[in-house]
ROVEXTI-128607 format. One record per residue (C-alpha): residue in one letter; x, y, z. Coordinates in steps of 0.05 Angstrom, whole numbers, plus 32768, in hexadecimal, padded with zeros to 4 digits. Example, Ala and Ser with C-alpha at 12.3 -4.5 7.8 and 13.67 -1.06 7.14 Angstrom:
2
A80F67FA6809C S81117FEB808F 
# end
This chain:
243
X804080FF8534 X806C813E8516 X80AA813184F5 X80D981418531 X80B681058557 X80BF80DC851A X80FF80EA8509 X812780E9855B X81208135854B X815381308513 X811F815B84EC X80FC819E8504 X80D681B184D2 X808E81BD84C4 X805F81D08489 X8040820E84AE X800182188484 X7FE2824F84B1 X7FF3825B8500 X7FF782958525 X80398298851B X8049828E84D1 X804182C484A2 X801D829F845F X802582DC8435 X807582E08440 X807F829F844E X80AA82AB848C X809682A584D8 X808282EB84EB X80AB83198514 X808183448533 X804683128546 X807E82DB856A X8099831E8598 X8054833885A5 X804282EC85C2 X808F82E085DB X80A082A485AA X80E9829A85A0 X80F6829F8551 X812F826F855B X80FD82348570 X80D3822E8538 X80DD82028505 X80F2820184BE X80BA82068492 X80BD81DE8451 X80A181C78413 X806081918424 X8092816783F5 X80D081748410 X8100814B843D X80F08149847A X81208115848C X811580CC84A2 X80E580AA84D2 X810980878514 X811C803B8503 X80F18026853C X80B2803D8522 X80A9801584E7 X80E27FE084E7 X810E800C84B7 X8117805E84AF X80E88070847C X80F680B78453 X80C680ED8462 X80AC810B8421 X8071812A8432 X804C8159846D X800C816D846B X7FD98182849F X7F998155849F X7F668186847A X7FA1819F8446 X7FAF81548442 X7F6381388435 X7F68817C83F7 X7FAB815783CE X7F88811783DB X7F46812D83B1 X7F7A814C837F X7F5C8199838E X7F9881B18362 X7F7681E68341 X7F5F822F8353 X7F0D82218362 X7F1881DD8372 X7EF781CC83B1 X7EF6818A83E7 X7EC4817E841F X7ED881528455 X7EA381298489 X7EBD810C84C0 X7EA58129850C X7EA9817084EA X7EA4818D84A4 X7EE081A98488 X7ED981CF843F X7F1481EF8418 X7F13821483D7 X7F53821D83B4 X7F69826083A4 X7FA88251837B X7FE28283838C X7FB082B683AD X7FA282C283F5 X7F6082CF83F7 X7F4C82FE842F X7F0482E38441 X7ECE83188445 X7EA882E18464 X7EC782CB8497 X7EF08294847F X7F33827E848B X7F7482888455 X7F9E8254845A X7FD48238842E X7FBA81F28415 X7FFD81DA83FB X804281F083F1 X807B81D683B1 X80BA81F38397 X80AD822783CA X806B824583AD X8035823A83E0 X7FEA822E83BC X7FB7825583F0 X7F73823D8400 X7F36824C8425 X7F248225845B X7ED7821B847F X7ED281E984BF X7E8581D584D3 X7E9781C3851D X7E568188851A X7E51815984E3 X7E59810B84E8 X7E56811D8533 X7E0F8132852C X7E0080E7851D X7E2280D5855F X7DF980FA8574 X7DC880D68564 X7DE080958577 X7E0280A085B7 X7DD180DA85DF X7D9080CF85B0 X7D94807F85B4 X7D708088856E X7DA5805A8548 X7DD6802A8557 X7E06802F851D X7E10806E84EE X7DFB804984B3 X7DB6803984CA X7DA6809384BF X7D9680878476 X7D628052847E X7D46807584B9 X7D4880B0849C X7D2280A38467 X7CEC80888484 X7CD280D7849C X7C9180FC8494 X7CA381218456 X7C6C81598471 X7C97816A84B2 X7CCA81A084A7 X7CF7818C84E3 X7D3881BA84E9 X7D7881A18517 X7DA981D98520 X7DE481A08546 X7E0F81DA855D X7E1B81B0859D X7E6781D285A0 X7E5A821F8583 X7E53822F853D X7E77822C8509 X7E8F824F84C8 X7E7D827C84AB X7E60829384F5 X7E9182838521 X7E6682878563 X7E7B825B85A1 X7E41826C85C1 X7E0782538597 X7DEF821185AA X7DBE81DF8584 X7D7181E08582 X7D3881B58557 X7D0481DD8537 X7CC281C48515 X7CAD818E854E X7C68816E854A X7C4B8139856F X7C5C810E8539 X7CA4811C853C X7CD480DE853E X7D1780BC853B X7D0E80BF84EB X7CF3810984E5 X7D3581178520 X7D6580F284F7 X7D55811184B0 X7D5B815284D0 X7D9E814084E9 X7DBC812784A8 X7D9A81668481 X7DBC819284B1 X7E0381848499 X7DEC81938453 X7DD481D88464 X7E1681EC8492 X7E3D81D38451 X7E1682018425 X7E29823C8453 X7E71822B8449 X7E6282258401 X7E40826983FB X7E78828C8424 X7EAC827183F3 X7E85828683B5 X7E7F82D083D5 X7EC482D383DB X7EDE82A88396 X7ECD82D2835A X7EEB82A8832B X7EBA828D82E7 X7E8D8258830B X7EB4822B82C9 X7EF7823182EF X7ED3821A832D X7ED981C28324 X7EC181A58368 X7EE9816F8382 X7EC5813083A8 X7EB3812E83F1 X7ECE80FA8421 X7EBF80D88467 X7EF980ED8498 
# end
């Protein structure tokens, strides 16, 4: 729910962080790109501080009208919340997907490998810029596993399972059920198991399907080292988190 919803429309305002309409270098809503896909200027909403004002929630929703403080999308949001405050600072969030940023302080990174620039956060005006990674198949793969496979019944039963595998089988899952994600970025590749033997089973599957979130994070974390050249001492990494 945006702020216009909770606020009766009262407020129009938003924390644009990267659309195709916003401009993140200028900080303005770009001219040329709303007339080329027939966007009226004068509909878009203010863009403000992530602490700013953005007015009060309706009475109805929560028994009183609560101030609005503070915007933030969910990946920017899950980056404050592990305190990535510093350039090199980096959060990885699990929930269906992976979702990796690095924070680049008050440079826009242009990604030579195929990531996306983003602004992470924005006070007293001065946005701090980030690069962002999205694995489209994480906690999903184990799902996966539970809902299609039949393998598991509860998410939390992987590790046990999992650890029960023939340390001499080299199973791979590549759990691109959706496309692939960064730094790829191609819809059409689907998912595949390589390494089968006949004594390939629910624990060999499984530990191939946990590992396999490891290695798509890695790729993100090589991409953002190729394109962050900062001293690896200015590079703190923040914690991870389920989503």
């Amino acid at each position: 729910m945006g702020a216009d919803h909770m606020t009766y429309g009262a407020s129009h305002a938003t924390n644009a962080s990267r659309t195709l309409l916003y401009n993140i270098r200028e900080g303005r809503w770009d001219e040329e790109l709303c007339a080329l896909l027939g966007v009226p200027m004068s509909m878009l909403p203010e863009v403000k501080d992530s602490s700013a004002d953005f007015g009060a929630s309706r009475s109805d929703l929560f028994g009183r009208e609560i101030p609005i403080y503070g915007v933030a999308g969910d990946q920017k949001a899950t980056t404050v919340g592990q305190a990535c405050f510093e350039p090199g600072m980096t959060k990885s969030t699990y929930g269906t997907g992976c979702f990796a940023l690095l924070n680049t302080g008050d440079t826009p990174i242009l990604s030579k490998n195929r990531l996306l620039t983003t602004i992470a956060y924005q006070l007293d005006g001065k946005p701090t810029y980030a690069l962002e990674a999205s694995i489209f198949i994480a906690g999903a793969v184990v799902q996966w596993l539970r809902d299609e496979l039949k393998i598991i019944r509860k998410a939390s039963e992987t590790q046990a399972l999992a650890e029960q595998a023939d340390p001499a089988q080299n199973i791979y899952l590549v759990p691109e059920f959706v496309g692939l994600g960064a730094p790829y970025w191609d819809p059409e590749c689907r998912g595949a198991i390589f390494g089968l033997t006949r004594g390939t089973g629910p624990a060999e599957i499984t530990k191939a399907a946990l590992e396999s979130v490891g290695y798509q994070t890695r790729d993100l974390l090589d991409a953002m080292k190729g394109d962050w050249t900062a001293p690896a001492s200015a590079t703190p990494c923040c914690g991870s988190t389920a989503a």
